[in-house]
NUNUGU-625341 format. One line per 2 residues: number of its first residue (from 1); for each residue x negated, y negated, z of N, C-alpha, C. Coordinates in steps of 0.1 Angstrom, whole numbers. Example, Ala and Ser with C-alpha at 12.3 -4.5 7.8 and 13.67 -1.06 7.14 Angstrom:
BEGIN
1) -132/57/78/-123/45/78/-132/33/78 | -128/22/71/-137/11/71/-129/0/79
This chain:
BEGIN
1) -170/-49/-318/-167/-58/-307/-179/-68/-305 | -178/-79/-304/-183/-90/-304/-192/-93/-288
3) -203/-99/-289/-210/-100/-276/-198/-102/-261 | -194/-118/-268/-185/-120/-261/-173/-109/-257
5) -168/-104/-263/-160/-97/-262/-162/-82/-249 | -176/-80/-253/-179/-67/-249/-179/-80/-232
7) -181/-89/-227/-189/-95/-217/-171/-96/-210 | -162/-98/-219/-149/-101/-210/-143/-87/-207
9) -147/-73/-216/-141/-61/-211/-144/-62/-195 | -162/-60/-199/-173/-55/-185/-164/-64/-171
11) -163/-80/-177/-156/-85/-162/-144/-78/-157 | -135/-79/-169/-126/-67/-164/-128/-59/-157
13) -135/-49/-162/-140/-38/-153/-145/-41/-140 | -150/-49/-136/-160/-54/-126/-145/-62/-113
15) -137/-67/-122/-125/-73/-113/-119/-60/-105 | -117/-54/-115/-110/-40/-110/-120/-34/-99
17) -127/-33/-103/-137/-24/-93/-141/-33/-76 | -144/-45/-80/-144/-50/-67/-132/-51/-60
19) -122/-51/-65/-106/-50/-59/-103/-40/-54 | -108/-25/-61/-104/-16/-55/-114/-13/-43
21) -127/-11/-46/-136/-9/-34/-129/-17/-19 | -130/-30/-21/-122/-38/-7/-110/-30/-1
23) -101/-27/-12/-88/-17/-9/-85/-6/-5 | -99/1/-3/-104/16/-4/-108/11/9
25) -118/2/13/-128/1/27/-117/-5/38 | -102/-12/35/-99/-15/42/-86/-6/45
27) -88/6/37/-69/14/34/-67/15/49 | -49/20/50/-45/17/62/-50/35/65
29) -54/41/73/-62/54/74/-48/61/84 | -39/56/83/-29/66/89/-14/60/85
31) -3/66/95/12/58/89/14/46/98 | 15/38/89/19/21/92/34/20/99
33) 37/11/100/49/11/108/60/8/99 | 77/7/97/83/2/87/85/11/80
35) 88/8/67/91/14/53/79/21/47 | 67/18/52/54/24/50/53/40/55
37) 60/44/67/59/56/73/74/66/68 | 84/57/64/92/61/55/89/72/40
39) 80/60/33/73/65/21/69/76/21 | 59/76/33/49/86/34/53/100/34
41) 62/99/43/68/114/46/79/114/34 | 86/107/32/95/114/17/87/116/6
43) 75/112/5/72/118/-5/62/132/-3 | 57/133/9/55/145/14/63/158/11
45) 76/154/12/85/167/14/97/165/4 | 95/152/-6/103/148/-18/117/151/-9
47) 118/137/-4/131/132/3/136/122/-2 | 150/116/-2/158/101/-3/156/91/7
49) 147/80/8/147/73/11/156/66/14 | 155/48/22/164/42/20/173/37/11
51) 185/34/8/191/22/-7/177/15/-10 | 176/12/-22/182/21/-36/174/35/-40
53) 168/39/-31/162/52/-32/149/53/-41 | 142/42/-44/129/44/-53/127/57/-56
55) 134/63/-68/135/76/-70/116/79/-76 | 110/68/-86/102/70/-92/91/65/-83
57) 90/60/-72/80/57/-63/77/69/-57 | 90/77/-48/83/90/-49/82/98/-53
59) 81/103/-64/75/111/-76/61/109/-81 | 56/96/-80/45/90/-77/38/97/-63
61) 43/92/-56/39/97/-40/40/109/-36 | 42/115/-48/41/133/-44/35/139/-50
63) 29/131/-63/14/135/-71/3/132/-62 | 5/122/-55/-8/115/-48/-9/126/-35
65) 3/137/-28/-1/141/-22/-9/156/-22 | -9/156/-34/-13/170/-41/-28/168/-40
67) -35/156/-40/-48/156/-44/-58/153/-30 | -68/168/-31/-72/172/-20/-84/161/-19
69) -79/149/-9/-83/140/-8/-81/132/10 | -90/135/23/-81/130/32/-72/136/35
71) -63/123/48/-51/129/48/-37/126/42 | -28/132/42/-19/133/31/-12/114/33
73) -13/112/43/-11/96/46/-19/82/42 | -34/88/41/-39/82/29/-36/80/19
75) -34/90/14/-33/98/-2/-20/88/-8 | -12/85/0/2/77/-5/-5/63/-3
77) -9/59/6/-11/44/9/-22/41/0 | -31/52/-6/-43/49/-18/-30/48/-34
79) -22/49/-31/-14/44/-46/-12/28/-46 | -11/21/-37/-8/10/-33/-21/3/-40
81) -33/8/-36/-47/-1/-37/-51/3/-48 | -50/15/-52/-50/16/-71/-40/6/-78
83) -26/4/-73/-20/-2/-85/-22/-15/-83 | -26/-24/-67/-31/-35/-69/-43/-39/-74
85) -51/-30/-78/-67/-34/-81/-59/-31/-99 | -55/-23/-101/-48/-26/-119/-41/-39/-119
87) -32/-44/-111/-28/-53/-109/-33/-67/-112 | -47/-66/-106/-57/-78/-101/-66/-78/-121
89) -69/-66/-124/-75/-67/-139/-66/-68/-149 | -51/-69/-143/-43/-76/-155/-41/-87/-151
91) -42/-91/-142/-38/-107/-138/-50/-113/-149 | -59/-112/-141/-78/-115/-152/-74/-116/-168
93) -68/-103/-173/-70/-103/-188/-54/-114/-189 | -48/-112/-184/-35/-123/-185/-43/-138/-187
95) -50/-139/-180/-50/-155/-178/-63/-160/-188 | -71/-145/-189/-81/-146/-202/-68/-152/-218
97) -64/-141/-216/-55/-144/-228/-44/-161/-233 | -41/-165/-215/-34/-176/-213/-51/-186/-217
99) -56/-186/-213/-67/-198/-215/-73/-198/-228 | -78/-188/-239/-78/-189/-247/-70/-191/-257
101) -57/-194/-256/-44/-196/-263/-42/-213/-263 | -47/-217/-248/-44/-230/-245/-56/-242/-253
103) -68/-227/-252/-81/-238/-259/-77/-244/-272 | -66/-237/-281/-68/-236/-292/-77/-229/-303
105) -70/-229/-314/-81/-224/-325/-96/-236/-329 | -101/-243/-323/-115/-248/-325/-120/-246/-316
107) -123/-233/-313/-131/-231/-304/-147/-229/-295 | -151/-238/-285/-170/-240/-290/-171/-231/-279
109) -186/-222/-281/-190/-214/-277/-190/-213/-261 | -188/-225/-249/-185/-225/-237/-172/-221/-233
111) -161/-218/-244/-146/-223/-243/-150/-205/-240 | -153/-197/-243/-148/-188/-238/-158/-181/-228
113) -169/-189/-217/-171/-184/-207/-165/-193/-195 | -160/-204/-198/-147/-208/-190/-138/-201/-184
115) -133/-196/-198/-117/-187/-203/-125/-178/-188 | -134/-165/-189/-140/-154/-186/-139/-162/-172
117) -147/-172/-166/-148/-174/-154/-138/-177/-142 | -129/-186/-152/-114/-190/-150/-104/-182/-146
119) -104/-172/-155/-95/-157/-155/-102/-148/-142 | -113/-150/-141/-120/-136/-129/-117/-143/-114
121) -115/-160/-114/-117/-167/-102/-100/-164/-100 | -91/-165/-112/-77/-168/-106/-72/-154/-99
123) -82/-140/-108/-76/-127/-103/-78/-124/-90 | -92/-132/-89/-99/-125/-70/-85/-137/-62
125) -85/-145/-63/-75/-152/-56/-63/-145/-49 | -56/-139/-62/-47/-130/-60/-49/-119/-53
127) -62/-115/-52/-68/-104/-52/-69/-104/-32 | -71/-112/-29/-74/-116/-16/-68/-125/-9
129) -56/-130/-14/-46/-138/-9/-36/-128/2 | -30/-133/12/-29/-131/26/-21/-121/24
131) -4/-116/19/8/-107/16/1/-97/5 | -8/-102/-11/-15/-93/-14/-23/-82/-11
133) -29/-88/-1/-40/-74/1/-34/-67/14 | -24/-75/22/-15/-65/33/-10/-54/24
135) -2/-60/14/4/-46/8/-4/-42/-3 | -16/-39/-1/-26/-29/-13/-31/-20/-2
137) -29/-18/9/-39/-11/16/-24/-2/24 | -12/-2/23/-4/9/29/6/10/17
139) 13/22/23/22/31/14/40/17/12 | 38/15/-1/48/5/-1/52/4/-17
141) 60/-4/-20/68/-1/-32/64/-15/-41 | 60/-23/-35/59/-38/-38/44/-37/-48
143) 32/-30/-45/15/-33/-53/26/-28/-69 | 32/-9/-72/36/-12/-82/46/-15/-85
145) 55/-23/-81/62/-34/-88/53/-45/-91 | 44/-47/-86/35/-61/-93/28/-57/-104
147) 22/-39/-104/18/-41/-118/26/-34/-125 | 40/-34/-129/51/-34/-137/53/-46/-142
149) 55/-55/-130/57/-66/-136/45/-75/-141 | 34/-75/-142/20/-79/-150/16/-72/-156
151) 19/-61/-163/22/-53/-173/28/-58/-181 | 40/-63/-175/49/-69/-184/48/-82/-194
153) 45/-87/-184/40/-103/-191/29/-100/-199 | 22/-90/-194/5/-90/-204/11/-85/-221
155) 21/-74/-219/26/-67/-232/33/-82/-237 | 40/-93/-231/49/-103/-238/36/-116/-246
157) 25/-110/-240/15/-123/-242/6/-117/-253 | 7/-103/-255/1/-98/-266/6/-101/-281
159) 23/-94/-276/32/-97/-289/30/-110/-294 | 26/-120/-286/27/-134/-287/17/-134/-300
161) 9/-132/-292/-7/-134/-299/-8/-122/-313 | 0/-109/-315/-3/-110/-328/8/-108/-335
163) 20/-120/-330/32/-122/-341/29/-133/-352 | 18/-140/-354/16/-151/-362/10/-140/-376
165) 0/-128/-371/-12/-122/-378/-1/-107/-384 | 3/-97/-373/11/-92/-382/25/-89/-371
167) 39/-95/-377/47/-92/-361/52/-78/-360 | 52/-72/-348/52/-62/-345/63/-65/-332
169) 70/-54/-334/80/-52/-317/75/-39/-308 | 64/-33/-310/56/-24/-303/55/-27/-288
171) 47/-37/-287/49/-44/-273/60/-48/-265 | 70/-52/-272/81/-54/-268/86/-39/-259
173) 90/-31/-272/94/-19/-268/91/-12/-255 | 74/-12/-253/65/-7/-248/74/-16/-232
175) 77/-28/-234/78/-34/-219/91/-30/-215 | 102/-30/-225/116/-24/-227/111/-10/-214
177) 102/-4/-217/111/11/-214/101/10/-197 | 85/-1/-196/80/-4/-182/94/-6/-176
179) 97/-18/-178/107/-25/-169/114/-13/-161 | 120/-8/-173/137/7/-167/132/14/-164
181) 117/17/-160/115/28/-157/110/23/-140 | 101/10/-143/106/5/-125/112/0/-120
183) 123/3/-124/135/2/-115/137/10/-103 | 132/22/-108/129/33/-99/122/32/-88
185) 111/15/-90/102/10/-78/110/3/-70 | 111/-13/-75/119/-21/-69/125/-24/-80
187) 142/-30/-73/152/-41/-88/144/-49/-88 | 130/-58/-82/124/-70/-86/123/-69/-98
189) 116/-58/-102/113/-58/-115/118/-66/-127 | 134/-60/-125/145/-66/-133/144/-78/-139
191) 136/-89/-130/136/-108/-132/130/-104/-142 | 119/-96/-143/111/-99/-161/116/-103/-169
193) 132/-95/-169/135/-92/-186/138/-108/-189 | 142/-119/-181/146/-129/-181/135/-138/-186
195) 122/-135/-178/114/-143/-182/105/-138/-193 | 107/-124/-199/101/-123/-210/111/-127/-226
197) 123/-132/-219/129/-130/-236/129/-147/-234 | 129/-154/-223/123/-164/-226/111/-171/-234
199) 100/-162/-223/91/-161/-240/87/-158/-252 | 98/-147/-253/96/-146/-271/106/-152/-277
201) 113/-158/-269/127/-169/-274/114/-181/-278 | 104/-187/-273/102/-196/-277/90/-197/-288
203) 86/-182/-291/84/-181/-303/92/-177/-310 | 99/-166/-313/110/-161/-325/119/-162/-318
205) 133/-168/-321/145/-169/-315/153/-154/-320 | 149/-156/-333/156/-140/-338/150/-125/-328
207) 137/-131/-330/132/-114/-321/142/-115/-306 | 140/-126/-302/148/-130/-284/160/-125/-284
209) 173/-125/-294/181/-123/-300/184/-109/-302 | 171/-103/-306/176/-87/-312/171/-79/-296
211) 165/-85/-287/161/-78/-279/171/-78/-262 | 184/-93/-267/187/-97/-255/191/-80/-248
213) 202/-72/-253/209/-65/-244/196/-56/-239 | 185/-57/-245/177/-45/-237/170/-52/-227
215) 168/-63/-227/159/-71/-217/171/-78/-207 | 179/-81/-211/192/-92/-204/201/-78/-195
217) 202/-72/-196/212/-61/-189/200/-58/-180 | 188/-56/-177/183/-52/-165/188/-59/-153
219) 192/-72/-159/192/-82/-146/208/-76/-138 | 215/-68/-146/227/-64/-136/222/-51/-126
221) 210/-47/-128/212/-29/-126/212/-31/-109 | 208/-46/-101/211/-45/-87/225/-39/-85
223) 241/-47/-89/252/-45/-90/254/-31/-89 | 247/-25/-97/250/-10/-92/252/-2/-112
225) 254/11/-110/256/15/-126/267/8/-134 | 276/8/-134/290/3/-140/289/-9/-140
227) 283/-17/-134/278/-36/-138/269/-34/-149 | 261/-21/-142/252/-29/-157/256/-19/-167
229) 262/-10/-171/271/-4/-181/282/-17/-185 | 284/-21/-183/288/-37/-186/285/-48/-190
231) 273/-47/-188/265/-58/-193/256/-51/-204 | 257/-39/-206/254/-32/-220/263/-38/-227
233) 274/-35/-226/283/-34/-234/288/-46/-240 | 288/-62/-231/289/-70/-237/283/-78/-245
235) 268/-77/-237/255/-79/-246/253/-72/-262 | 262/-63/-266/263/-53/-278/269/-60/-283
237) 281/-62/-280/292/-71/-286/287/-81/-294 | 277/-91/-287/270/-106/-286/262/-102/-301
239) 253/-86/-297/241/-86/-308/250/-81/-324 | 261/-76/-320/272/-70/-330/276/-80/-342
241) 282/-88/-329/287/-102/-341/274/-111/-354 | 262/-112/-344/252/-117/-352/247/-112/-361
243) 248/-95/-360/243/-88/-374/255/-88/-384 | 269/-88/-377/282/-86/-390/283/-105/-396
245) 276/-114/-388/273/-132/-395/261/-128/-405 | 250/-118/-403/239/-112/-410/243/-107/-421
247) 259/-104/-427/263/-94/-435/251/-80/-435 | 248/-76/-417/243/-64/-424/252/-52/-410
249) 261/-56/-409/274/-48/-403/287/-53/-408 | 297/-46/-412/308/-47/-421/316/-50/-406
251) 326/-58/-407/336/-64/-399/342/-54/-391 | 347/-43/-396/359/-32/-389/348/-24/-382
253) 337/-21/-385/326/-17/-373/326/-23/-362 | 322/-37/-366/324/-47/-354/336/-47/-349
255) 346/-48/-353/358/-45/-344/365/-36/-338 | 363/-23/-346/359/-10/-339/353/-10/-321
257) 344/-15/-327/329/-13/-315/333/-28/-305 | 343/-37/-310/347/-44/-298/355/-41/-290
259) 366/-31/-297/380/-25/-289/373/-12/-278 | 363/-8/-282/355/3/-273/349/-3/-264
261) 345/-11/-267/337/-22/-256/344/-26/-247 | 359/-30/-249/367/-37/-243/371/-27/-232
263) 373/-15/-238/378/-7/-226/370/1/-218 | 354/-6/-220/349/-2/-211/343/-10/-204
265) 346/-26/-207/349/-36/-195/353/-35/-187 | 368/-30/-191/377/-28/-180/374/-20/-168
267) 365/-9/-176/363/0/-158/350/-5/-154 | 341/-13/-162/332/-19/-155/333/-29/-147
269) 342/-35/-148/348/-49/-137/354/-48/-131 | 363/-34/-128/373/-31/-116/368/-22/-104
271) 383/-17/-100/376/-8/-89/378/9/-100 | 382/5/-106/388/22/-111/375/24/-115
273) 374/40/-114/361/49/-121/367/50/-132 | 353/52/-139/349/52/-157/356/70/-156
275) 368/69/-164/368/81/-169/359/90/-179 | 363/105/-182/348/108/-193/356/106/-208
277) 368/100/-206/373/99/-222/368/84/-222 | 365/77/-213/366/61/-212/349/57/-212
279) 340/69/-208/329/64/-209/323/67/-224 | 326/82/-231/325/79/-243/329/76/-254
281) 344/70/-247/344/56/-256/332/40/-258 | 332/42/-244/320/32/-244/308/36/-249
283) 305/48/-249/293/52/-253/289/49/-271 | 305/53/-276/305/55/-291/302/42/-298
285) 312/32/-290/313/20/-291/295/14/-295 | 287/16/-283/277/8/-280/264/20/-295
287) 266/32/-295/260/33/-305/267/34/-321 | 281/38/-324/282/37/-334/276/27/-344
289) 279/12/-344/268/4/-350/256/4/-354 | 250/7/-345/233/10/-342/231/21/-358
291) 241/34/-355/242/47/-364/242/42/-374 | 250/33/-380/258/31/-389/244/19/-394
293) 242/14/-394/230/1/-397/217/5/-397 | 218/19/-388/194/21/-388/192/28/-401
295) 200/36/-412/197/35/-423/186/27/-434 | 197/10/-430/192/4/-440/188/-13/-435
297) 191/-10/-422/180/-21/-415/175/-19/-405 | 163/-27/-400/154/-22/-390/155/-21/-380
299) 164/-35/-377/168/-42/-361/179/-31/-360 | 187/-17/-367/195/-9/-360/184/2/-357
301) 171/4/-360/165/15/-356/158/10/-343 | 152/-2/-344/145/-8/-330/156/-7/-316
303) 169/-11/-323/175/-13/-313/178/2/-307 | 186/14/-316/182/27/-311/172/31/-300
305) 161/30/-309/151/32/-301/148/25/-287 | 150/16/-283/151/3/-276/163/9/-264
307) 172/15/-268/187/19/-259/182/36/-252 | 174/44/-264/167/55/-257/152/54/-249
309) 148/43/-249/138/39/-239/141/38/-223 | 154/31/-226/160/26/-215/164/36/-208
311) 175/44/-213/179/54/-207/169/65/-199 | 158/66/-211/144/73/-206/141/71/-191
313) 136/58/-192/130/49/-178/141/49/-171 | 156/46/-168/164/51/-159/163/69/-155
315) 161/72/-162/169/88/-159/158/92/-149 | 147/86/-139/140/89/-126/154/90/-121
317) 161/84/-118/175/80/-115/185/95/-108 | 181/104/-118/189/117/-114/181/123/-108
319) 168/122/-103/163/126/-91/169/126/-77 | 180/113/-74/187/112/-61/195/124/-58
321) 205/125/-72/215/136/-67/212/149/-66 | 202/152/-77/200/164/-76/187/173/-60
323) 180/161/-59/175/168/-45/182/164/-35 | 190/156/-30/203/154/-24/212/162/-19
325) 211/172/-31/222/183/-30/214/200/-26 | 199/191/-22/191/204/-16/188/202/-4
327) 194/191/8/197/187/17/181/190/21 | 170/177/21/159/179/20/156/169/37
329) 149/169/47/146/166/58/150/149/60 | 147/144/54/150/127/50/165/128/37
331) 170/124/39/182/120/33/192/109/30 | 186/100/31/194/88/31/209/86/28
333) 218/85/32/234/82/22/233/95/14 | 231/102/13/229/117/9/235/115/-4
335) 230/114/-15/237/107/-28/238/118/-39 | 244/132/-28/243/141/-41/261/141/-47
337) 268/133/-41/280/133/-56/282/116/-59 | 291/115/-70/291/98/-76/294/93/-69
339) 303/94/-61/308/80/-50/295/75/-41 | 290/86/-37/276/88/-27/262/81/-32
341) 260/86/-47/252/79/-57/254/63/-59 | 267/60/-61/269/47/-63/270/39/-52
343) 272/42/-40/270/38/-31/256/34/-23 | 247/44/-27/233/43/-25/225/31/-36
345) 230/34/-50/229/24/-60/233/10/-58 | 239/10/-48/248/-8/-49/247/-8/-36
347) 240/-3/-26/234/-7/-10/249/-12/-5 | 256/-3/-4/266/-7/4/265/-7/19
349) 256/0/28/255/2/37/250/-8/48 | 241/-21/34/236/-32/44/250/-43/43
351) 260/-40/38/272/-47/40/277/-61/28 | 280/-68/30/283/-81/17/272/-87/21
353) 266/-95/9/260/-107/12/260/-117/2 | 262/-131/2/260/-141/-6/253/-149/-7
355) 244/-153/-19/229/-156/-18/231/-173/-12 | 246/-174/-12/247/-193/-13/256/-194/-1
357) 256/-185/12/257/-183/25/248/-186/33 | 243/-195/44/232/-196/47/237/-191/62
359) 228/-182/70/229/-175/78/218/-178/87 | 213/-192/85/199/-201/98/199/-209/95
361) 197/-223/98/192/-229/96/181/-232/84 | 186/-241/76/174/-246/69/159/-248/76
363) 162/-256/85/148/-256/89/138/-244/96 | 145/-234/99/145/-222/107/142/-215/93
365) 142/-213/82/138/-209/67/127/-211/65 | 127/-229/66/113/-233/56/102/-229/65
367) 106/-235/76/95/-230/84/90/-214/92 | 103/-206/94/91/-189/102/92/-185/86
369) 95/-191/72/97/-179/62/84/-181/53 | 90/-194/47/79/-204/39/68/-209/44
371) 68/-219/54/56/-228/58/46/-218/65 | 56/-208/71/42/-200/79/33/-191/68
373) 38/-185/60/34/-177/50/22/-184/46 | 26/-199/39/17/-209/33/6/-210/40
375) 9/-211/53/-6/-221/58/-11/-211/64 | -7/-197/66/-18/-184/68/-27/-184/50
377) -22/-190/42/-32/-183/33/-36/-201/28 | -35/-212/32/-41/-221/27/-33/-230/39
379) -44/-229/52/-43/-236/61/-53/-253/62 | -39/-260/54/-42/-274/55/-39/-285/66
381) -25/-277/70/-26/-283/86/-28/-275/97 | -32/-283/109/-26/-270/118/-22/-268/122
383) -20/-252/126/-6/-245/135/-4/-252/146 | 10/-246/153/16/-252/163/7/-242/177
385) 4/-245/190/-3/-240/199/1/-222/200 | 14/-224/195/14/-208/198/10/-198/189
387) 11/-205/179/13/-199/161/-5/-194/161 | -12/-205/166/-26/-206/165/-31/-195/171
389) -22/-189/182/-30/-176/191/-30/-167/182 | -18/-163/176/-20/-149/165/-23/-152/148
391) -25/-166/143/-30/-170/129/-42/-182/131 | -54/-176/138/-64/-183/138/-67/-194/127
393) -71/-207/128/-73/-216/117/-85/-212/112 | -85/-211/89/-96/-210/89/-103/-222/78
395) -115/-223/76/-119/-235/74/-114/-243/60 | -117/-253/61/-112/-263/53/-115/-257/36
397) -121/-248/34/-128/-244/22/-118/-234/15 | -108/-228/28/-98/-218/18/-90/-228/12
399) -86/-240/16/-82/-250/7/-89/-252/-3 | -96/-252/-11/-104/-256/-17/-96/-251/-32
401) -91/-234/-37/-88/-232/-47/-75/-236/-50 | -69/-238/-39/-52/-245/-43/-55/-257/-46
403) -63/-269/-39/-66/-279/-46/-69/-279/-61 | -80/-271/-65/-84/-268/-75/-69/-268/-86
405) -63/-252/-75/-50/-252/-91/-41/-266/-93 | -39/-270/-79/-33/-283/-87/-36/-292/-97
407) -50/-295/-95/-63/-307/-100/-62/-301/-118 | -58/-286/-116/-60/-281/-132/-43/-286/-138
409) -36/-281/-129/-20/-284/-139/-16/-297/-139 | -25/-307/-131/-23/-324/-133/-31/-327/-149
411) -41/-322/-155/-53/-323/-162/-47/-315/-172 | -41/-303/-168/-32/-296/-186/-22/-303/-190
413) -14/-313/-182/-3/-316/-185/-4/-328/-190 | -16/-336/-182/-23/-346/-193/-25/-349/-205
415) -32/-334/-206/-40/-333/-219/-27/-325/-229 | -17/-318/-223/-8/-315/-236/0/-329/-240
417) 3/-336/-229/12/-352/-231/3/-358/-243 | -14/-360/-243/-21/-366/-246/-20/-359/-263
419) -16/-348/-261/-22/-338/-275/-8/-339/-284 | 5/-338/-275/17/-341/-283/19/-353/-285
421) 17/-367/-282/15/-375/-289/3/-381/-303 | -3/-375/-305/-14/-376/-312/-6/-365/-325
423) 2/-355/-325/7/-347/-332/17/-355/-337 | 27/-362/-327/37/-374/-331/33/-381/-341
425) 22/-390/-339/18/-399/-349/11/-392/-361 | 2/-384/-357/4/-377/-375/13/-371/-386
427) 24/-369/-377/35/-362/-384/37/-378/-389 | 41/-391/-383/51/-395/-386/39/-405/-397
429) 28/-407/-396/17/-409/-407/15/-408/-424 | 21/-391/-424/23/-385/-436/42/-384/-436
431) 46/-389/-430/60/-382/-433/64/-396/-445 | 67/-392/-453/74/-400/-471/80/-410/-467
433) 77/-423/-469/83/-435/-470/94/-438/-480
């Protein structure tokens, strides 16, 4: 390991550590009010919480209370301030990795205490920004979902970086089975998969391609099981046809594994339940292929592998019904049979909603949702007289690093405009008259 190198671990270390000490000296030292005092006690006595039952948060929250540490209310809201202070030293190595990528390969010996200083200034930001450090210091589902999801991106930014040198789907995989496994925290999670096959779409379209149904189907698992058993299945279909255009699946497989598929559309998009002759039809359907192709090509063993990840990281999932059915002091929708399960799964209890329904006023939005958020953590104007009694104004200087980030993405977008034209004209310099 290289001087430098050893100097960007240590910051790492050093991010994390100041992150957590702050998170530790300010923990919430008893039960918070809300969903916080919820946590606390189901995972005390391993209860069902509210829809969607964060099965794998408290499983989490029931190791934390085992450790004779405090009191047991601590002990939960200290998961929060560990997974944000991980959170905060992957943001750092994220943006280490993003700024060194951006420097390019000519790189002079300042370019990477920039990178180092750049990366540790953007992490504390995050690190101490206003909704961040509220929820690092109590018992809540949100610190790991953030480092699931920065997890995620760091595994998509890795693959990145060594698909030129040697390509590997390791990382990929590795985020495949994060994602489904926090689901169990929050569905936020789920947006990843969107914006990670985005990014490996814009380096390998083929890898983007082999990976849609495992990265692209998380985005149904809000809908409930049977949507996104659906969006398995059509997404197979999609990856089906591309390997039988590959000539490396024979046609009547593929058509096989479409007529299986098909009929298990059907109970994914109605009201009727998935029979068990209907579900392993769909089941055969979605692996026969796979069976039939990991022999003698790769993309049928990744993908295998890739479908038993998933399932892996869901199956926190049968934690609902089975302590459910041990009628445990907290109970939520009591999800110990399928109707009860799926019901709990697909939050029927908070009723219909449509995201393109507006239910306030626009202006009544931007302003108690958005603008107040904003200018408690980058107060450029000031509050209104009443706002001011409970969000004191603070000085002109917390402005200072938002300015900054904008001053940088005016200056990168410069200098890539400035760098893609200069590429233009060389290409079109040497290109054969």
């Amino acid at each position: 390991m290289s001087p430098k190198s050893r100097v960007a671990t240590l910051v790492a270390l050093i991010t994390f550590l100041v992150a957590a000490v702050v998170y530790f000296m300010t923990l919430t030292p008893t039960v918070p009010f809300w969903d916080s005092g919820e946590f606390i006690a189901v995972s005390y006595i391993l209860g069902v919480p509210h829809p969607p039952g964060t099965p794998f948060f408290v499983l989490i929250g029931r190791l934390a209370t085992l450790i004779p540490w405090h009191t047991v209310a601590e002990r939960v809201n200290a998961v929060s301030a560990v997974s944000a202070a991980l959170t905060v030293m992957l943001t750092y190595l994220s943006i280490l990795r993003m700024a060194r990528m951006a420097q390019g390969g000519e790189r002079k010996p300042w370019h990477e205490w920039a990178a180092i200083a750049g990366a540790f200034c953007g992490a504390l930001m995050l690190a101490f920004s206003d909704n961040f450090w509220e929820n690092s210091i109590e018992a809540e589902v949100y610190q790991m979902m953030s480092l699931a999801s920065i997890l995620v991106f760091w595994l998509g930014l890795k693959w990145w970086d060594a698909h030129d040198r040697k390509p590997t789907v390791g990382p990929l995989l590795l985020a495949t089975y994060v994602m489904w496994l926090s689901v169990g925290l929050h569905l936020g999670v789920g947006v990843m998969g969107a914006a990670l096959i985005v990014l490996v779409a814009m380096v390998d379209w083929k890898v983007a391609l082999l990976f849609s149904m495992p990265l692209l189907s998380i985005l149904r698992v809000p809908a409930g099981m049977e949507k996104m058993a659906g969006a398995v299945l059509l997404l197979s279909i999609v990856t089906y046809l591309w390997f039988m255009m590959q000539k490396k699946l024979p046609g009547w497989v593929v058509g096989a594994s479409a007529i299986g598929c098909g009929i298990g559309l059907y109970y994914a998009n109605s009201d009727a339940n998935f029979t068990t002759a209907a579900a392993l039809v769909a089941a055969l359907a979605v692996l026969g292929p796979l069976v039939y192709m990991a022999p003698k090509h790769r993309e049928g063993r990744i993908l295998l592998l890739a479908l038993f990840l998933m399932i892996a990281g869901y199956s926190t999932h049968l934690y609902l019904p089975i302590r459910a059915g041990l009628h445990p002091g907290v109970n939520e929708g009591a999800p110990a049979t399928w109707d009860k399960l799926r019901d709990l799964l697909e939050r029927k209890q908070y009723g219909e909603m449509n995201m393109f329904v507006r239910r306030a006023p626009l202006t009544v939005q931007l302003d108690k949702e958005f603008w107040r958020y904003f200018n408690r953590q980058w107060p450029i104007l000031p509050l209104s007289p009443d706002r001011a009694k409970s969000y004191p104004p603070l000085p002109w200087s917390s402005a200072l690093p938002l300015m900054l980030g904008f001053a940088g993405g005016i200056w990168t977008a410069f200098k890539d405009r400035k760098a893609s034209r200069t590429r233009s004209c060389s290409w079109g310099s040497t290109r054969p008259g």
